[in-house]
C-alpha positions in Angstrom: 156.4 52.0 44.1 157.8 55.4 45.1 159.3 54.0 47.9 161.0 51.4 46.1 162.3 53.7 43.4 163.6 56.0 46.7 165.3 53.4 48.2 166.9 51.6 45.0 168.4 55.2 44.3 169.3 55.3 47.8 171.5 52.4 47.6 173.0 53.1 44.3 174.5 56.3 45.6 175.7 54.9 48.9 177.5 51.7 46.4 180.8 53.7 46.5 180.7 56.0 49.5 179.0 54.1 51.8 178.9 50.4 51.1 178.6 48.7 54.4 175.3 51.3 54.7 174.5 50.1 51.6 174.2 46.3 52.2 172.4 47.0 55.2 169.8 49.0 53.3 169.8 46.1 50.8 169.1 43.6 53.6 166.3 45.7 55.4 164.3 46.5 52.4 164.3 42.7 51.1 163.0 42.0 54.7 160.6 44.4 54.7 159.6 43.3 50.9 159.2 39.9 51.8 157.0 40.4 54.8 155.1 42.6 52.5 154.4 39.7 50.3 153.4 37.5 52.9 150.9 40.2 54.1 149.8 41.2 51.6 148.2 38.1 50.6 145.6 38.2 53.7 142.7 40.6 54.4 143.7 41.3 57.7 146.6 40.8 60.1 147.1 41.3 64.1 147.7 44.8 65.0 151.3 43.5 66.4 152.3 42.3 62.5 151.4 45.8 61.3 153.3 47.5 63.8 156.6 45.0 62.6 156.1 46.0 59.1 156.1 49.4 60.0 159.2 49.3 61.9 160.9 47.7 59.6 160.0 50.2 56.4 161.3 52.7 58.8 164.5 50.6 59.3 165.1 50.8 55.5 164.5 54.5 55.3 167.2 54.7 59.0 169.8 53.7 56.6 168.7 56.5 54.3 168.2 59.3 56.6 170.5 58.6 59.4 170.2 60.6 62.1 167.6 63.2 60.6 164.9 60.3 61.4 163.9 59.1 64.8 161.4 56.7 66.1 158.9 56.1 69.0 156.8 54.2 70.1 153.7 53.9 72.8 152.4 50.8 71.7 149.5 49.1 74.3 150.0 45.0 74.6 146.4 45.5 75.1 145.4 46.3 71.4 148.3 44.0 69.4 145.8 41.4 68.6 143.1 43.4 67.6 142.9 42.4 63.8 143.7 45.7 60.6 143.9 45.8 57.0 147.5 44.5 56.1 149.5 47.2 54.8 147.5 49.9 56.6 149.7 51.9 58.4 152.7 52.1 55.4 151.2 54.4 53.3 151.1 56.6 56.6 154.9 55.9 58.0 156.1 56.8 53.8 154.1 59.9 54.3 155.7 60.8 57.7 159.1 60.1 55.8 158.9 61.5 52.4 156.0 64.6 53.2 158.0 65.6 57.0 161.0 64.0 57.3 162.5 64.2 54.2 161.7 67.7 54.0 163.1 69.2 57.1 167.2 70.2 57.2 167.4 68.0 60.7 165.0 65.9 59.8 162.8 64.6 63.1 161.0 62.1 65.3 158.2 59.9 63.8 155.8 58.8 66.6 153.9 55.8 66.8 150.7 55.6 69.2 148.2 52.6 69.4 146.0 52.1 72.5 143.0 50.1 72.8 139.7 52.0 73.9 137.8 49.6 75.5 134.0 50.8 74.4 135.6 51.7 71.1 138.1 50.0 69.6 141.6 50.7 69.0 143.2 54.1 68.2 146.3 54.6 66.2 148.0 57.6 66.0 151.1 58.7 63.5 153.0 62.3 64.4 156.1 63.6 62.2 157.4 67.3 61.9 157.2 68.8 58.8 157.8 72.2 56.9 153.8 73.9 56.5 155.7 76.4 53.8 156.7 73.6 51.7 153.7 71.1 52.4 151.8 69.8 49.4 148.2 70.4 49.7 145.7 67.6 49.5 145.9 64.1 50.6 148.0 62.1 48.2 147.0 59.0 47.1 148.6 56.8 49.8 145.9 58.5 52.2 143.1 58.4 49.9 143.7 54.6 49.6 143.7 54.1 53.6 140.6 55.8 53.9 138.9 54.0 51.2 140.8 50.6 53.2 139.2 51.3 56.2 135.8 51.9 54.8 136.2 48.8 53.2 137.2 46.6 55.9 135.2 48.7 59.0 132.3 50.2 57.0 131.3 53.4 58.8 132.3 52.9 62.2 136.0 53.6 61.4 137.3 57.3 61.3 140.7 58.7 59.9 141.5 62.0 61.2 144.2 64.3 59.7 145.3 67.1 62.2 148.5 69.8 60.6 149.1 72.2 63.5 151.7 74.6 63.4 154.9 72.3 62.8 153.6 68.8 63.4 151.0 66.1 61.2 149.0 63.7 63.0 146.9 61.5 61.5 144.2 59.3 63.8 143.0 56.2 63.0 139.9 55.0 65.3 139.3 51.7 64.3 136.2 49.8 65.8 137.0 46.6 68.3 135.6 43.7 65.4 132.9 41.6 66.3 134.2 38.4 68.6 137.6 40.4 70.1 135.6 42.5 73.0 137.8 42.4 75.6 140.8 41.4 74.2 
């Protein structure tokens, strides 16, 4: 819901000023919604989806931002199938926007990693800058509910691992290969 609410006041101010930008946000966030829907509805989509929906929430907020956001992406063909919660990496891009991004006068890069650890699984990893003077302090709830997702969906095997050093958040999912998918 925040993110609607950011990005419905985004496009009302842009309605004069910026109306081409506008319509573009307009078109990228019913994208994004609509994919969200269709997601939404499953347990569990290929890695690969995820990544899409991801990219194109951060799309929406490119209109937004402008320049003050970046994104990259190291993404291993090796791990795209491997099957995740739908939804599960959102929470984590709005956090990289609205807790880093948003918060920083030039803004900065949000980095996307997903490899596939053969023995282990998959690992994704999400990076942003952001201001450690201004940062709130606990979780939130969008990481509360990604941890309590992956316990859900992986039991104990999977691990989410928050990391704020100096200037930079990364958060670490390690998310175990499912039964039936070794060696994909």
């Amino acid at each position: 819901p925040h993110f609607l609410f950011n990005a419905m006041n985004a496009i009302a101010s842009m309605t004069v000023s910026r109306p081409h930008e506008a319509r573009a946000m307009c078109v990228a966030l019913a994208d994004f919604l609509r994919e969200s829907l269709r997601v939404g509805a499953v347990p569990a989509i290929p890695l690969r989806e995820e990544l899409a929906l991801a990219r194109s929430y951060l799309e929406v907020e490119q209109v937004r931002f402008g320049d003050r956001l970046r994104v990259e992406a190291e993404i291993d063909p090796a791990c795209e199938e491997c099957p995740v919660p739908a939804l599960l990496l959102q929470p984590l891009v709005e956090n990289a926007v609205t807790r880093g991004i948003a918060g920083l006068l030039d803004g900065g890069t949000v980095r996307l990693e997903a490899a596939a650890a053969p023995a282990e699984g998959v690992r994704v990893r999400l990076s942003n800058p952001f201001d450690p003077a201004a940062a709130r302090r606990g979780e939130g709830v969008g990481l509360s509910n990604v941890r309590s997702r992956i316990a859900a969906f992986y039991g104990s095997e999977a691990r989410v691992v928050c990391e704020p050093s100096g200037g930079e958040y990364t958060v670490r999912l390690e998310l175990p290969r499912p039964a039936g998918t070794a060696g994909r």
